[in-house]
C-alpha positions, 0 to 999 in steps of 0.5 A, a space after each residue: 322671741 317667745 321662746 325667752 318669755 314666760 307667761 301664764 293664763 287666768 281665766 274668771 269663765 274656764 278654759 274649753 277642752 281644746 284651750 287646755 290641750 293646746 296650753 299643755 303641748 306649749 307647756 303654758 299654765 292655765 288657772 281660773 280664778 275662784 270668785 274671791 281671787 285665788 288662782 287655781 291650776 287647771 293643766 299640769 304646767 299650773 301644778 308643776 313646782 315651779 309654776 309659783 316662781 319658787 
């Protein structure tokens, strides 16, 4: 079943080392939120083209 579904993870705090890690061998986009809201990319999948849906 994950294997149709896309997600991401937000995080206000960060992600540790081993999250981040873990997120790039599933290929899962990390961002933290900044303190007005934007999302910002934290691993590779977050800045690959396609990670903003275009």
């Amino acid at each position: 079943m994950t294997e149709s579904a896309a997600f991401l993870c937000l995080s206000t705090a960060g992600h540790s080392e081993e999250a981040r890690i873990r997120a790039d061998a599933l290929d899962v986009p990390l961002f933290l939120l900044d303190p007005t809201g934007v999302p910002r990319p934290v691993n590779g999948p977050a800045d690959a083209p396609d990670a903003d849906g275009a």
